[in-house]
VEXTOR-477454 format. One record per residue: residue number from 1; residue in one letter; chain; x, y, z of N, C-alpha, C in turn. Coordinates in nm, 2 decimals. Layout:
// residues N
  nr rest kette    nxx    nyy    nzz   caxx   cayy   cazz    cxx    cyy    czz
 NUM    a     A      X      Y      Z      X      Y      Z      X      Y      Z
...
This chain:
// residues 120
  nr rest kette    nxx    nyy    nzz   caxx   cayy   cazz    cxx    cyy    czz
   1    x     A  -0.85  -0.41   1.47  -0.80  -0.37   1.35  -0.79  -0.48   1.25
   2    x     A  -0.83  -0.45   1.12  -0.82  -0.54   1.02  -0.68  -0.53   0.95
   3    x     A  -0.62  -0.66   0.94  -0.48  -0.69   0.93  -0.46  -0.70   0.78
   4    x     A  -0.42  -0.64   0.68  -0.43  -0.75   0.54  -0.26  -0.74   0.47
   5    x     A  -0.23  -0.84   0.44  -0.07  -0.85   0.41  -0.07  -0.94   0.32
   6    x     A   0.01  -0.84   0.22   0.00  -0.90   0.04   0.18  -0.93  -0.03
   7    x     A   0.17  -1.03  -0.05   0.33  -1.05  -0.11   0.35  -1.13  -0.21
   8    x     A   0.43  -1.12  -0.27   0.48  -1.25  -0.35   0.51  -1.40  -0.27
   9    x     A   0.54  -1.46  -0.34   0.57  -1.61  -0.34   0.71  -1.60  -0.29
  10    x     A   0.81  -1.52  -0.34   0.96  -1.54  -0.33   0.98  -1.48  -0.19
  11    x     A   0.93  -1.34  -0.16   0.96  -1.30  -0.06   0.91  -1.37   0.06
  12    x     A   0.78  -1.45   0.06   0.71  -1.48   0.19   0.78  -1.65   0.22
  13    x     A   0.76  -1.70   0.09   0.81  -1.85   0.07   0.97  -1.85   0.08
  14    x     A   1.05  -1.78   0.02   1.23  -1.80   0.03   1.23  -1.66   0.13
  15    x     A   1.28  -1.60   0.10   1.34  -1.48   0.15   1.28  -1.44   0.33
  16    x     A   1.16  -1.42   0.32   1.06  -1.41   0.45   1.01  -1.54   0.50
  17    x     A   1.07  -1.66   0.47   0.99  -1.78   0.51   0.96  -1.81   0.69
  18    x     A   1.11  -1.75   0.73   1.13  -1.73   0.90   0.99  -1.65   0.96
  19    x     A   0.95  -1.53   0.90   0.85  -1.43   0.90   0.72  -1.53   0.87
  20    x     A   0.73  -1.57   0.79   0.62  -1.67   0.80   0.56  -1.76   0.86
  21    x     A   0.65  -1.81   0.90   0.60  -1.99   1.02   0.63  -1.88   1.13
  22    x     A   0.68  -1.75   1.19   0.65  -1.71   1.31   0.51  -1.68   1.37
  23    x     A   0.47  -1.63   1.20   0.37  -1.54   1.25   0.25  -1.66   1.22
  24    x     A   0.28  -1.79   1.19   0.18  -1.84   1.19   0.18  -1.93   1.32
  25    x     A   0.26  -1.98   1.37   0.34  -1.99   1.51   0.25  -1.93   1.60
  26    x     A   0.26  -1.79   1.59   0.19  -1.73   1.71   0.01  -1.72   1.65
  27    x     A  -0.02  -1.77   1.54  -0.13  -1.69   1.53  -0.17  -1.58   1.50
  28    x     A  -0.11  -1.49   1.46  -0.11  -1.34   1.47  -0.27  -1.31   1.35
  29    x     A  -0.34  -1.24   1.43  -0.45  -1.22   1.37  -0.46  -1.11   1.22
  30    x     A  -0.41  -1.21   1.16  -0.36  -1.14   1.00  -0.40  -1.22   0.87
  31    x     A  -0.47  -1.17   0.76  -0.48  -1.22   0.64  -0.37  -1.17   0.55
  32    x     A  -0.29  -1.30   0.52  -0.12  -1.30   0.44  -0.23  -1.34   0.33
  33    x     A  -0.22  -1.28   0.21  -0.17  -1.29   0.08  -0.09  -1.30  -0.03
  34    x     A  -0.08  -1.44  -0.07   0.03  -1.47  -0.17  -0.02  -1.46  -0.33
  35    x     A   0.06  -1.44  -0.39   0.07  -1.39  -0.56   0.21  -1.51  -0.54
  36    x     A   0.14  -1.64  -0.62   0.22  -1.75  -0.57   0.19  -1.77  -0.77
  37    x     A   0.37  -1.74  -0.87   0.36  -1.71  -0.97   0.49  -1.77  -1.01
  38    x     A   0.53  -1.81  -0.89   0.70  -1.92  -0.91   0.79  -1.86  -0.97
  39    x     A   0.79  -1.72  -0.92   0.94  -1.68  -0.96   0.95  -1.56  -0.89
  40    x     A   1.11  -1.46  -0.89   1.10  -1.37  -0.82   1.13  -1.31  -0.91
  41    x     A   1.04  -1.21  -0.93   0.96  -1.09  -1.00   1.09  -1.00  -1.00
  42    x     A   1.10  -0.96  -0.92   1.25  -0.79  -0.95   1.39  -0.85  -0.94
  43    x     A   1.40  -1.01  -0.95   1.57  -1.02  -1.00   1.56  -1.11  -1.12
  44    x     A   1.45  -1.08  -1.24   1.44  -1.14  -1.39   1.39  -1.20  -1.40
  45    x     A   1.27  -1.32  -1.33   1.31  -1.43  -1.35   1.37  -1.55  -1.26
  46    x     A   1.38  -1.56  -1.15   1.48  -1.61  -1.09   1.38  -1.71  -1.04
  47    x     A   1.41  -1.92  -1.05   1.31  -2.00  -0.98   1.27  -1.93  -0.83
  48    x     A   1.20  -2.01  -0.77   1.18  -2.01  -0.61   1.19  -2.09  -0.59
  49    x     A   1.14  -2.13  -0.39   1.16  -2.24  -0.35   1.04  -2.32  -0.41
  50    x     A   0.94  -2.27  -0.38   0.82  -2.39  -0.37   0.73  -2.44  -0.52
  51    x     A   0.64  -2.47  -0.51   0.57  -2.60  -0.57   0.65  -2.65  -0.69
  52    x     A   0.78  -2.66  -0.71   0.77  -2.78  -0.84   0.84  -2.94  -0.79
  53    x     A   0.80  -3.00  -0.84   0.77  -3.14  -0.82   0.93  -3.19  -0.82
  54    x     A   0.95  -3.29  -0.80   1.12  -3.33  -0.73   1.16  -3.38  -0.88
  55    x     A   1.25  -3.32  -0.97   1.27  -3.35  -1.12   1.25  -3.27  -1.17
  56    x     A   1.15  -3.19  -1.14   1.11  -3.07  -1.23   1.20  -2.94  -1.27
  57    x     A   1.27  -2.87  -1.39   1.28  -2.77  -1.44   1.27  -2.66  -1.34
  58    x     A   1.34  -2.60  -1.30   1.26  -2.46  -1.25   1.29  -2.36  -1.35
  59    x     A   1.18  -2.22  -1.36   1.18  -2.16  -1.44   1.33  -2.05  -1.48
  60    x     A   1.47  -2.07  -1.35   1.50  -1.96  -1.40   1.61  -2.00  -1.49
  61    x     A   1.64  -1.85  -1.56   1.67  -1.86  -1.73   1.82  -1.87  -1.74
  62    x     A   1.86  -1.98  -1.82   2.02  -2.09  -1.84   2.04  -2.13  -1.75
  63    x     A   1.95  -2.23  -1.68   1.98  -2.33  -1.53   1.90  -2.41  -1.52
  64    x     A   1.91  -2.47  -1.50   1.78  -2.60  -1.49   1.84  -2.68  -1.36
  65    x     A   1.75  -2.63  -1.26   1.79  -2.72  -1.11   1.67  -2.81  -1.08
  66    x     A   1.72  -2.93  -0.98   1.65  -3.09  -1.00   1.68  -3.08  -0.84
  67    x     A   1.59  -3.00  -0.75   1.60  -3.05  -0.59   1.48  -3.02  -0.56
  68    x     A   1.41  -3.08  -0.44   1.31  -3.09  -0.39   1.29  -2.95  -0.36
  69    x     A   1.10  -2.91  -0.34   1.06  -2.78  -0.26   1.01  -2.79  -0.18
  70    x     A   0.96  -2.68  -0.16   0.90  -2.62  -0.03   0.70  -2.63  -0.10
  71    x     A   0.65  -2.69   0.00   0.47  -2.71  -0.05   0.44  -2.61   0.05
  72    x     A   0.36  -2.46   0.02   0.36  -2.38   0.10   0.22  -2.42   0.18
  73    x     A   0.15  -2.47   0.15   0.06  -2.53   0.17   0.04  -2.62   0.33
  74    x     A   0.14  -2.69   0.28   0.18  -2.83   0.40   0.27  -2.73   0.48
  75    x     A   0.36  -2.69   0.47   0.38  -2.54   0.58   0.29  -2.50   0.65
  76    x     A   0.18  -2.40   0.58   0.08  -2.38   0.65   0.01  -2.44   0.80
  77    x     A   0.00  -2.57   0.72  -0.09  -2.62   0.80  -0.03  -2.70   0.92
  78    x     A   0.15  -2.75   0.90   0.21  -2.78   1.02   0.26  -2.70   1.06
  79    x     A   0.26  -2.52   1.02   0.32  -2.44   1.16   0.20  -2.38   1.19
  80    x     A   0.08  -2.42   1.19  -0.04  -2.36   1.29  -0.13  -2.29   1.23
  81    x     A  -0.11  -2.26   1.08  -0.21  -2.15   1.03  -0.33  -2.21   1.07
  82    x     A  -0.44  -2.09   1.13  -0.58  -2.17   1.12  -0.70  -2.15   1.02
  83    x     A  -0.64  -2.03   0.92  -0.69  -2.06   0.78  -0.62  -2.08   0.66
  84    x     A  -0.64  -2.20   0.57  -0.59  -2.21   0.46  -0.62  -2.23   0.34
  85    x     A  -0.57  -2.11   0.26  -0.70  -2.16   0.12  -0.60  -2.18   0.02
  86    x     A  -0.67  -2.22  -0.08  -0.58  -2.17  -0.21  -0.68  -2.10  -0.33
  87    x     A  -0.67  -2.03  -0.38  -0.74  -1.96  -0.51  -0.65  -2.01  -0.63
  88    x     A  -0.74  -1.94  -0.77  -0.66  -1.92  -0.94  -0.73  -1.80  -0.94
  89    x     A  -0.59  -1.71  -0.97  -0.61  -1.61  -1.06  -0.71  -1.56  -1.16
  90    x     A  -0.75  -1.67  -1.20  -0.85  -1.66  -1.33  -0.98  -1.73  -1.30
  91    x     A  -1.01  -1.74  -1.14  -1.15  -1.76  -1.10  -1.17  -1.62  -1.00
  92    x     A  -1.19  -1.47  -1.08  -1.18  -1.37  -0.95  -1.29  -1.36  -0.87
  93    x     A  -1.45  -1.43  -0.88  -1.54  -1.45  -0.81  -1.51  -1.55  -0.69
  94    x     A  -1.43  -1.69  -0.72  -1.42  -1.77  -0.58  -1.29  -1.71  -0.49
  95    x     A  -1.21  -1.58  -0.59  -1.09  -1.55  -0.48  -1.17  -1.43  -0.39
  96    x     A  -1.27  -1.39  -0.46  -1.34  -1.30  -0.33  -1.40  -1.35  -0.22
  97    x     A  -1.45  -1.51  -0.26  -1.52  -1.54  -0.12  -1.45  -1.58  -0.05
  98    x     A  -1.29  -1.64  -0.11  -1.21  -1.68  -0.02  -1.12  -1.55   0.03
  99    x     A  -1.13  -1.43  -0.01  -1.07  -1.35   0.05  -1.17  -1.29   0.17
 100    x     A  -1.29  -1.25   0.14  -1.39  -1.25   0.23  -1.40  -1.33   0.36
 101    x     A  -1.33  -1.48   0.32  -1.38  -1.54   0.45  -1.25  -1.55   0.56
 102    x     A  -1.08  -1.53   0.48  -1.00  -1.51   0.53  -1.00  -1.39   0.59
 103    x     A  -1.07  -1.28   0.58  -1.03  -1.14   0.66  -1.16  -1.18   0.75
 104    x     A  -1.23  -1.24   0.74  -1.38  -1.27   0.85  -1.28  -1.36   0.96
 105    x     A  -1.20  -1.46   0.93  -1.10  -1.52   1.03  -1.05  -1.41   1.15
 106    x     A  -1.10  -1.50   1.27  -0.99  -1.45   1.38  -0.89  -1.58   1.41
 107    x     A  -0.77  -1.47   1.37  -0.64  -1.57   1.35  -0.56  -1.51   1.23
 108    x     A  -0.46  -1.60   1.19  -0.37  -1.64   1.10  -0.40  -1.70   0.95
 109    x     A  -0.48  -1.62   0.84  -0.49  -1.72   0.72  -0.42  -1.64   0.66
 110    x     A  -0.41  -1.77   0.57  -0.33  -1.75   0.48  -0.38  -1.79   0.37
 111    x     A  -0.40  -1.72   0.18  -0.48  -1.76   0.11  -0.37  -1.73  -0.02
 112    x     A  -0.28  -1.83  -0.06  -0.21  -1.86  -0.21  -0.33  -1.85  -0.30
 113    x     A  -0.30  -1.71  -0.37  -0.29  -1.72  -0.54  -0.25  -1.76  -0.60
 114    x     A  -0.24  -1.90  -0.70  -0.19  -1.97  -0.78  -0.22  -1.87  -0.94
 115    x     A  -0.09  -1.83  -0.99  -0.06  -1.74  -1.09   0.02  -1.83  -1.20
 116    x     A  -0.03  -1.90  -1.23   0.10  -2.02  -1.34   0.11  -1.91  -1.47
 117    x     A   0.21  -1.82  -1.43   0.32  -1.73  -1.52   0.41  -1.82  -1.62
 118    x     A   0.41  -1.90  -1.56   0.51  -1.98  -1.68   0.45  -2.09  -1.78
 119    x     A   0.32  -2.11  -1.79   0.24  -2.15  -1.88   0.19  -2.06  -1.94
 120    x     A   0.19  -1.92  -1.95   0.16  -1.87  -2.09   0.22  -1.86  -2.19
């Protein structure tokens, strides 16, 4: 059976991160898909944990927090994923070959869509 699993950034990276490093832990023969857009979508607005830089702003609105994150990335690759990609949104030709080759994976990949929502 072909496995395909699609989520945001907040839920897989904060909320489901345990769900995450399990299932990359065991391996589980699944292509995770992230919509990695640095924020959580159905509570306004709200930062997340991962990629901004130690000093950096997070995006959510009247707060400005200054603590280290989570690189979903370096995750990946120290709890065992054995594929890891990253795509842009706005290259949809290289996110197909990289989706193509993550569902051709036997195993655990995992392939971040980088969505920079807060630069438009």
């Amino acid at each position: 059976m072909t496995v395909i699993v699609t989520g945001g950034d907040g839920d897989g990276y904060g909320i489901g991160v345990g769900h995450f490093v399990h299932s990359m832990r065991r391996n589980l023969d699944i292509t995770y898909i992230v919509m990695d857009n640095q924020i959580y979508g159905l509570t306004t607005g709200s930062g997340i944990a991962d990629h901004r830089a130690l000093g950096e702003n997070q995006v959510t609105p009247g707060r400005a927090t200054w603590k280290a994150s989570l690189n979903p990335i370096a995750l990946a690759l120290a709890g065992g994923a054995s594929f890891v990609a990253r795509g842009f949104s706005g290259e949809p030709m290289q996110l197909a070959e990289i989706y193509k080759k993550a569902i051709q994976h036997k195993g655990f990949a995992l392939v971040d869509v980088f969505q920079p929502l807060r630069h438009l």
